[in-house]
KOLMAR-669785 format. One record per residue (C-alpha): residue number from 1; x, y, z. Coordinates in pm, 1 decimal. Each point is the difference from the previous one (the first is absolute). Last residue first. Example, Ala and Ser with C-alpha at 12.3 -4.5 7.8 and 13.67 -1.06 7.14 Angstrom:
2
@num 2 | c1 1367.0 | c2 -106.0 | c3 714.0
@num 1 | c1 -137.0 | c2 -344.0 | c3 66.0
END
This chain:
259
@num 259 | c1 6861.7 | c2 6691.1 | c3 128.5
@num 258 | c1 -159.1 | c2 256.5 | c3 -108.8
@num 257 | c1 -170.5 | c2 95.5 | c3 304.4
@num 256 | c1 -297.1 | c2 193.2 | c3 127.9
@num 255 | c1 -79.9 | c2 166.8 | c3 302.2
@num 254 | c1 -297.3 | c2 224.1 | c3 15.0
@num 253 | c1 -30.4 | c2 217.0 | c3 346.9
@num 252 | c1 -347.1 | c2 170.3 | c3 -35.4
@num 251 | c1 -44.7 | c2 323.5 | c3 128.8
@num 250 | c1 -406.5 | c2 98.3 | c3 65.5
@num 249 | c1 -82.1 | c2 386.7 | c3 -72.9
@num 248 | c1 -73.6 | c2 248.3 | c3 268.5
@num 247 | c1 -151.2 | c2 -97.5 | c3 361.3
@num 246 | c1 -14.6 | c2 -332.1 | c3 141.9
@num 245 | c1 124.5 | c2 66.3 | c3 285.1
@num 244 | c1 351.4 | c2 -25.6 | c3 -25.4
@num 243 | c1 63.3 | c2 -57.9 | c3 -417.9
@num 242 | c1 -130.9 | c2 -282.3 | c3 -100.5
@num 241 | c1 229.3 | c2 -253.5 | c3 -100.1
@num 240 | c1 -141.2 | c2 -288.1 | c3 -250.6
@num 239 | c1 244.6 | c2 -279.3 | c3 -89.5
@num 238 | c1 107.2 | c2 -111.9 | c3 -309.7
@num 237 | c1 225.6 | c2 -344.7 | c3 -0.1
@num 236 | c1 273.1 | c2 -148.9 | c3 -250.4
@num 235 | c1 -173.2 | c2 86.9 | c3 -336.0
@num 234 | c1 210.6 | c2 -90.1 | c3 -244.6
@num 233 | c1 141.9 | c2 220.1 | c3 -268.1
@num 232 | c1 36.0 | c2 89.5 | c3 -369.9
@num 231 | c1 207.3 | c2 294.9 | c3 -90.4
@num 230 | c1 -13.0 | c2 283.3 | c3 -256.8
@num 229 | c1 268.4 | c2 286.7 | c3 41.1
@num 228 | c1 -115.4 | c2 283.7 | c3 81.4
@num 227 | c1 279.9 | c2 98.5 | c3 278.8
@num 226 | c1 301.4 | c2 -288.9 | c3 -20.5
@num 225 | c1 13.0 | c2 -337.4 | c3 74.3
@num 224 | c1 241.0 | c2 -143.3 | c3 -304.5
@num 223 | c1 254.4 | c2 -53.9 | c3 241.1
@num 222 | c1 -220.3 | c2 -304.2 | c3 185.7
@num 221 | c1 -55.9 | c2 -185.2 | c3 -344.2
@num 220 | c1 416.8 | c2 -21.4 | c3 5.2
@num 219 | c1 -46.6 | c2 -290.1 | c3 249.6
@num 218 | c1 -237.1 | c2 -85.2 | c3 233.5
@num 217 | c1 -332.7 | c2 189.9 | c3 21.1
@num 216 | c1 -66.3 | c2 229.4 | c3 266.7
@num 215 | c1 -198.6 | c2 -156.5 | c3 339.6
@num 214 | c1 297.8 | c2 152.5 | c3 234.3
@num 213 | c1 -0.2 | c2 326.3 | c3 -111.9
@num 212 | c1 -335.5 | c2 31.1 | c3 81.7
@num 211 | c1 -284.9 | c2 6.9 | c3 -251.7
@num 210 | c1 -213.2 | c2 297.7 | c3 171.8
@num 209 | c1 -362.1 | c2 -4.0 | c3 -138.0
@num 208 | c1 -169.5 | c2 310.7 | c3 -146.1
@num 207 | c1 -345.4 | c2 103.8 | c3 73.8
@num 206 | c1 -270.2 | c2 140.9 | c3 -190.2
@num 205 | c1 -77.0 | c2 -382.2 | c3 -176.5
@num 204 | c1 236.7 | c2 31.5 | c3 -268.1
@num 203 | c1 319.9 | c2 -203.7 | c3 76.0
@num 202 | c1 189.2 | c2 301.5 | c3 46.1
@num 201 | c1 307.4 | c2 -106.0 | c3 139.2
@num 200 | c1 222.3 | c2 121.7 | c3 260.2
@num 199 | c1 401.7 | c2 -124.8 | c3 7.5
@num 198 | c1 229.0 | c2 -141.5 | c3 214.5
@num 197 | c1 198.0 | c2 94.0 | c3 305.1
@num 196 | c1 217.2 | c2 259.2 | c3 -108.5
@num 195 | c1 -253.0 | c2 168.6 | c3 -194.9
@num 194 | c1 -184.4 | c2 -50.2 | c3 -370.4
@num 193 | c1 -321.4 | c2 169.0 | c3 -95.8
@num 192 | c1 -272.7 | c2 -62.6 | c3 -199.3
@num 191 | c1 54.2 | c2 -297.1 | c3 -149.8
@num 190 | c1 -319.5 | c2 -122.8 | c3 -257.5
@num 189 | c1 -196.1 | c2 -268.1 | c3 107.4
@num 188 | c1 -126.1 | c2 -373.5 | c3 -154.3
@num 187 | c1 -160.9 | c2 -215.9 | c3 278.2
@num 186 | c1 72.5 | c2 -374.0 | c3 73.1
@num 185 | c1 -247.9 | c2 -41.8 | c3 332.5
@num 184 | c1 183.0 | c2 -240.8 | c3 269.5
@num 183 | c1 -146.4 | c2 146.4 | c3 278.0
@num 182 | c1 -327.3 | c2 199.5 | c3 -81.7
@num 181 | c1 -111.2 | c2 324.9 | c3 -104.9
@num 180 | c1 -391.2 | c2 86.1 | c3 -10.1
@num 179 | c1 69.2 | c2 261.5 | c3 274.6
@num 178 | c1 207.9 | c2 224.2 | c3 -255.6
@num 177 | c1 -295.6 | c2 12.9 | c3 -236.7
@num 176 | c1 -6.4 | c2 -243.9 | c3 -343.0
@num 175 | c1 -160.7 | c2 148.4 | c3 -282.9
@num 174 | c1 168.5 | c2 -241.1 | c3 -250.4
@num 173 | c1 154.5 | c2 258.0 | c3 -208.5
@num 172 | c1 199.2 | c2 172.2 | c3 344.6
@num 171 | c1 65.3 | c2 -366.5 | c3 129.9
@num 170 | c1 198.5 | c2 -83.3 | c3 -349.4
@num 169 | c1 69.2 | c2 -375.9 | c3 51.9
@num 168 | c1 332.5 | c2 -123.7 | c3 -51.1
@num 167 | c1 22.2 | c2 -363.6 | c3 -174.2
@num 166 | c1 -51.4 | c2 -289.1 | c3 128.0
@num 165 | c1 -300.0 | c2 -103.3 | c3 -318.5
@num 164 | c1 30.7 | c2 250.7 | c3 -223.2
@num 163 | c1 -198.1 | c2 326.7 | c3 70.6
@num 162 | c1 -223.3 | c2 141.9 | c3 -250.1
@num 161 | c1 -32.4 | c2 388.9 | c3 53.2
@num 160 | c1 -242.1 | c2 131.3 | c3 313.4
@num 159 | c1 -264.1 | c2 190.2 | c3 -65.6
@num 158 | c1 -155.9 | c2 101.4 | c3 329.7
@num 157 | c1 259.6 | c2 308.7 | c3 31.0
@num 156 | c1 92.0 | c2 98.2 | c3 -360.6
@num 155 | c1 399.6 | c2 -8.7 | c3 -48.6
@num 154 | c1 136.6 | c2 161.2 | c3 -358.7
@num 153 | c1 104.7 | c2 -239.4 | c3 -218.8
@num 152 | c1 393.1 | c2 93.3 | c3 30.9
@num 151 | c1 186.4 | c2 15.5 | c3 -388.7
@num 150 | c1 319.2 | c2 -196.2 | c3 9.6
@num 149 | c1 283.7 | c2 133.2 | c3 156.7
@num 148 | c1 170.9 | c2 309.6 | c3 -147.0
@num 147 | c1 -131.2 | c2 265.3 | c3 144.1
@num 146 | c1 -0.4 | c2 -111.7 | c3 381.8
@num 145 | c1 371.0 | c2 0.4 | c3 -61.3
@num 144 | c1 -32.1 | c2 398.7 | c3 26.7
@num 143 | c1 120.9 | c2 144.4 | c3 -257.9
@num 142 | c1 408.9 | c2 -57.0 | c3 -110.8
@num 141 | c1 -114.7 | c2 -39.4 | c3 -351.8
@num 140 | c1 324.4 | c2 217.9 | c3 -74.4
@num 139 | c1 -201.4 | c2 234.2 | c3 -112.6
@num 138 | c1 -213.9 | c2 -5.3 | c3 290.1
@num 137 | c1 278.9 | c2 66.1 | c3 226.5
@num 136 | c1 87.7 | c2 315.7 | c3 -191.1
@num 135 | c1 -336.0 | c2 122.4 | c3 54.1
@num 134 | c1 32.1 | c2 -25.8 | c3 352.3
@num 133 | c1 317.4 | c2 87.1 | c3 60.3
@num 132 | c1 -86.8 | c2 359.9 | c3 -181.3
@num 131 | c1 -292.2 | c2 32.4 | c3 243.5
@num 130 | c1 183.8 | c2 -42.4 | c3 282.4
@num 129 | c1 315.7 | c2 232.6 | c3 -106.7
@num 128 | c1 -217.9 | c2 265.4 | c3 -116.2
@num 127 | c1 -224.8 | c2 3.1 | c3 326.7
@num 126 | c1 349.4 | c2 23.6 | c3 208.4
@num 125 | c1 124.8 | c2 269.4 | c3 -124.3
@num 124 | c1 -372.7 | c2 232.0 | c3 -7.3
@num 123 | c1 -178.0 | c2 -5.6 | c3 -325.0
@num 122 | c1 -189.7 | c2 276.4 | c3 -123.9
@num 121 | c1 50.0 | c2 -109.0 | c3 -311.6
@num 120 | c1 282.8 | c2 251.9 | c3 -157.6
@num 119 | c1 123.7 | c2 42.8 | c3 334.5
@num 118 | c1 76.5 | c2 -411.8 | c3 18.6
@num 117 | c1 164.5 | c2 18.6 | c3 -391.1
@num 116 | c1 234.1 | c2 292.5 | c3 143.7
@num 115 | c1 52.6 | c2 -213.3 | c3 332.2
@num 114 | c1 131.8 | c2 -289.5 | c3 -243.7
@num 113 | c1 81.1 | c2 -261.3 | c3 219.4
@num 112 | c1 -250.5 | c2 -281.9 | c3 -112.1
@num 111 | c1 66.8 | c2 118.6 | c3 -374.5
@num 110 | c1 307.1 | c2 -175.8 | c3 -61.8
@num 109 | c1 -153.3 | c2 -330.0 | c3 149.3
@num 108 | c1 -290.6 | c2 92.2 | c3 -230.5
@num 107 | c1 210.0 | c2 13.4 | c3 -277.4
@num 106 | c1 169.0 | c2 -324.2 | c3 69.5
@num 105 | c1 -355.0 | c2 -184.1 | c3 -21.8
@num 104 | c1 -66.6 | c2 182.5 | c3 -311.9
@num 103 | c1 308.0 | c2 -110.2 | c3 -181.9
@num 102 | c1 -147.5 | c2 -137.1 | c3 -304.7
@num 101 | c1 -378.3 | c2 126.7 | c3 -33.7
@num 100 | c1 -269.4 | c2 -233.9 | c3 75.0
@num 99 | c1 -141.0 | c2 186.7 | c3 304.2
@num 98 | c1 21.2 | c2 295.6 | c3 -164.3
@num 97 | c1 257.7 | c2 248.2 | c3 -48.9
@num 96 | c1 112.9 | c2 90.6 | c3 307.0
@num 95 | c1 -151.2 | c2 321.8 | c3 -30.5
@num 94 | c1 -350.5 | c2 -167.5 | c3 -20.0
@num 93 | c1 40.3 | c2 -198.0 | c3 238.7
@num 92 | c1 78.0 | c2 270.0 | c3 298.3
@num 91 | c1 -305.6 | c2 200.9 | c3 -187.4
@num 90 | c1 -200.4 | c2 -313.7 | c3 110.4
@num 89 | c1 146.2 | c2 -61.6 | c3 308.6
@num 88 | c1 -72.4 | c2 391.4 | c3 85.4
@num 87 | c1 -372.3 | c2 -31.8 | c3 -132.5
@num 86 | c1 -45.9 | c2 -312.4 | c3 210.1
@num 85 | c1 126.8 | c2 166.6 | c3 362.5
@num 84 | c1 -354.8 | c2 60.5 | c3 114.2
@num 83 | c1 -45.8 | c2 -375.5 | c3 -95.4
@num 82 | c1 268.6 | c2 -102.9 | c3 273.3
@num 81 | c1 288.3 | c2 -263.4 | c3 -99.1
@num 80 | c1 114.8 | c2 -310.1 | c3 116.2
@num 79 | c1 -129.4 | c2 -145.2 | c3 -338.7
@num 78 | c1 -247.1 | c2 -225.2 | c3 -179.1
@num 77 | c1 -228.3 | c2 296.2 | c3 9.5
@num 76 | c1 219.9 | c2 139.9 | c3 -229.5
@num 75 | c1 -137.3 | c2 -221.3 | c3 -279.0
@num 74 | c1 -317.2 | c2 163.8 | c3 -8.2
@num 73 | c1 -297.3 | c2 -207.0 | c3 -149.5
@num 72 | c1 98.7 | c2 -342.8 | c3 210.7
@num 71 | c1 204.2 | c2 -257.7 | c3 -23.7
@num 70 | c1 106.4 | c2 41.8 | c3 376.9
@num 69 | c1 -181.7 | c2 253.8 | c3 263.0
@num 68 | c1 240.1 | c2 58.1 | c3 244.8
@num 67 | c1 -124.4 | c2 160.0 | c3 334.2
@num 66 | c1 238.0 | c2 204.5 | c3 259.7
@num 65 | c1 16.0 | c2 351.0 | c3 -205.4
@num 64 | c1 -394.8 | c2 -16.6 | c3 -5.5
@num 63 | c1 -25.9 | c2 -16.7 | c3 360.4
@num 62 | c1 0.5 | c2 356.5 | c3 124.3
@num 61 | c1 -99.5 | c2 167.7 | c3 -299.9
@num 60 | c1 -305.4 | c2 -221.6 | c3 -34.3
@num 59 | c1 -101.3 | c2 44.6 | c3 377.3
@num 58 | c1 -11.8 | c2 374.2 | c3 -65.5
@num 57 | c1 -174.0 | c2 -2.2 | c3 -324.5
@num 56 | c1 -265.8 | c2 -289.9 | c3 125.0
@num 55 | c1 -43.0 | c2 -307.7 | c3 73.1
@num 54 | c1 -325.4 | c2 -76.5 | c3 200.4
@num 53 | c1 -158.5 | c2 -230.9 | c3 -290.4
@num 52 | c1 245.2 | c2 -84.3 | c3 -234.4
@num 51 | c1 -17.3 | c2 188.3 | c3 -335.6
@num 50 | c1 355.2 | c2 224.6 | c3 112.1
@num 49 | c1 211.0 | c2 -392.3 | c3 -32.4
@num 48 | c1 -89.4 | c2 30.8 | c3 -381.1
@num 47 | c1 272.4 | c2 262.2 | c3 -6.4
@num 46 | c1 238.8 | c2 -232.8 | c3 98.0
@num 45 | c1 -49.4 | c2 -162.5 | c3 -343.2
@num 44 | c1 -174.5 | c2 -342.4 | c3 -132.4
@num 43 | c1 -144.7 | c2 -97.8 | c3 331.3
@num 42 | c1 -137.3 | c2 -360.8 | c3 -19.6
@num 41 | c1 -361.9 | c2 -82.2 | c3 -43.5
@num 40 | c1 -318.0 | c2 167.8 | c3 102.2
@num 39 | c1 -180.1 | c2 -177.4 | c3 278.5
@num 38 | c1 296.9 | c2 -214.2 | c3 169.4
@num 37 | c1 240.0 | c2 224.7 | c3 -63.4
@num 36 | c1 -187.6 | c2 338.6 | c3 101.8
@num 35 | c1 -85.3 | c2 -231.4 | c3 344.8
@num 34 | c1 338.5 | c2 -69.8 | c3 53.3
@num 33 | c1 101.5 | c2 392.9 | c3 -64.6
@num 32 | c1 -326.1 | c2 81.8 | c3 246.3
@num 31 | c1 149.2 | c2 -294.2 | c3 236.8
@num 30 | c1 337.5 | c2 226.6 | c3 34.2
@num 29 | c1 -174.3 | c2 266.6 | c3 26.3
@num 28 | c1 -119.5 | c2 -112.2 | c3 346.5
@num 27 | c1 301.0 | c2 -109.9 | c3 163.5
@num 26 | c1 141.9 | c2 319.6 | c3 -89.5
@num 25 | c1 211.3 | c2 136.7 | c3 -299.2
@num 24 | c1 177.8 | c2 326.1 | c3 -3.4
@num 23 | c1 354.7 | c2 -144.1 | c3 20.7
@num 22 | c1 -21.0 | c2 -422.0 | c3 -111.6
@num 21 | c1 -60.6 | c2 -171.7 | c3 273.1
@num 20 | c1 -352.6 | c2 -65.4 | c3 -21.5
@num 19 | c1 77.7 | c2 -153.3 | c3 -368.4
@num 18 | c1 198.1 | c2 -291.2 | c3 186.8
@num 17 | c1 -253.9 | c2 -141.7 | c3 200.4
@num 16 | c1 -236.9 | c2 83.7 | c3 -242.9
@num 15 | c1 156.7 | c2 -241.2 | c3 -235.7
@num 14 | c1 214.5 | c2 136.2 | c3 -288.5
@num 13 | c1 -104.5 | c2 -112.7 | c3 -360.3
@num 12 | c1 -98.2 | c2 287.0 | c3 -188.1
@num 11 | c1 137.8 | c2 300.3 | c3 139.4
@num 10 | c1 419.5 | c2 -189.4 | c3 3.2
@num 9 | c1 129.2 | c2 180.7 | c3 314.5
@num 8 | c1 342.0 | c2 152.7 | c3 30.3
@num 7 | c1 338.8 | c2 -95.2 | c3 144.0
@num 6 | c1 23.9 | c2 301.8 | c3 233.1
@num 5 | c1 -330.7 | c2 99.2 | c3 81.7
@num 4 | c1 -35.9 | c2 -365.7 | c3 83.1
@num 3 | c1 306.1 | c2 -44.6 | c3 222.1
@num 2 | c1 -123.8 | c2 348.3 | c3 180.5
@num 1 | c1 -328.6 | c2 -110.8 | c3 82.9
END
């Protein structure tokens, strides 16, 4: 949970693998935010996230800080920073000068220690500074990277895109379930998180495969493993493990390789 707190989930294309994660989310919102998707379209503000079913005020101000919503009707939601804090970005901006204005990234630097500017807006020390290397970030079109790929069609389960022949499937799109894996399976997955001996994937089936350190690509390809960054995979083996007798949810062991 932490690693995706920390780096920040994009609202309209994470799995539910990853969404679940996210602080204030369950298993089961996470497929209410799929199911908003799928039904209504893409999310053009965090705000839209309070019209899924079972989200409410509470949840919202839990996991709102966590989501990005790119392209959409409020450009702050493209940032690290929490909607109750808005009104203080925007009066941060508008002393600055604009976003446009000469010198507004090295005003906000200025600004990020200012405990007079921090009183004035209810801001503790450490508030100001966060939100001021936010928004200087984004002037520097230091955003996310996420923000400056090519536009994401957002992913409707049973709808899978066009898939050239060898290349990656999409099990998420497809409707494929864990137990429908199978050796030798090219899947595309997203990294979730990255330890000393290798790296979990979300492969989108509700359970993320281990690529071991061992099955990691040759060459510079293998530095460029990092969390969320796109991957395609082989399915090495998935086994079933129920936990002892039978009780609770199954755990399936998904190895995969990239070799």
């Amino acid at each position: 949970m932490d690693c995706v707190n920390a780096v920040g989930v994009d609202l309209n294309t994470a799995s539910p693998a990853i969404l679940e994660h996210v602080s204030g989310l369950t298993a089961s919102l996470a497929q209410s935010i799929i199911r908003h998707r799928s039904d209504i379209g893409r999310f053009k503000s965090r705000a839209d996230l309070l019209s899924v079913r079972g989200v409410g005020p509470r949840t919202y101000e839990q996991a709102a800080g966590f989501l990005r919503v790119f392209s959409g009707s409020e450009p702050l939601d493209e940032l690290p920073i929490h909607p109750e804090s808005y009104p203080a970005a925007a009066a941060l901006q508008l002393r600055c000068g604009g976003v446009e204005s000469e010198g507004y990234t090295r005003s906000l630097r200025e600004l990020s220690g200012d405990a007079d500017v921090g009183a004035e807006l209810g801001l503790g020390r450490e508030t100001l500074a966060d939100l001021c290397n936010a928004l200087a970030a984004s002037s520097q079109s230091s955003l996310d990277p996420r923000r400056e790929e090519p536009a994401m069609r957002i992913k409707v389960p049973g709808r899978p895109a066009e898939i050239k022949e060898g290349a990656a499937l999409d099990a998420q799109e497809a409707g494929y379930t864990v137990d429908q894996l199978r050796a030798g399976m090219r899947l595309q997955g997203v990294v979730r998180n990255v330890v000393a001996f290798g790296a979990f994937v979300d492969v989108g089936v509700g359970h993320d495969g281990l690529l071991h350190i061992s099955k990691f690509p040759l060459g510079e390809a293998a530095a460029k493993i990092a969390v969320n960054s796109p991957v395609e995979v082989t399915v090495l083996n998935a086994e079933c493990r129920q936990d002892q007798g039978g009780a609770g949810k199954a755990k399936w062991r998904i190895g995969l390789s990239m070799r």
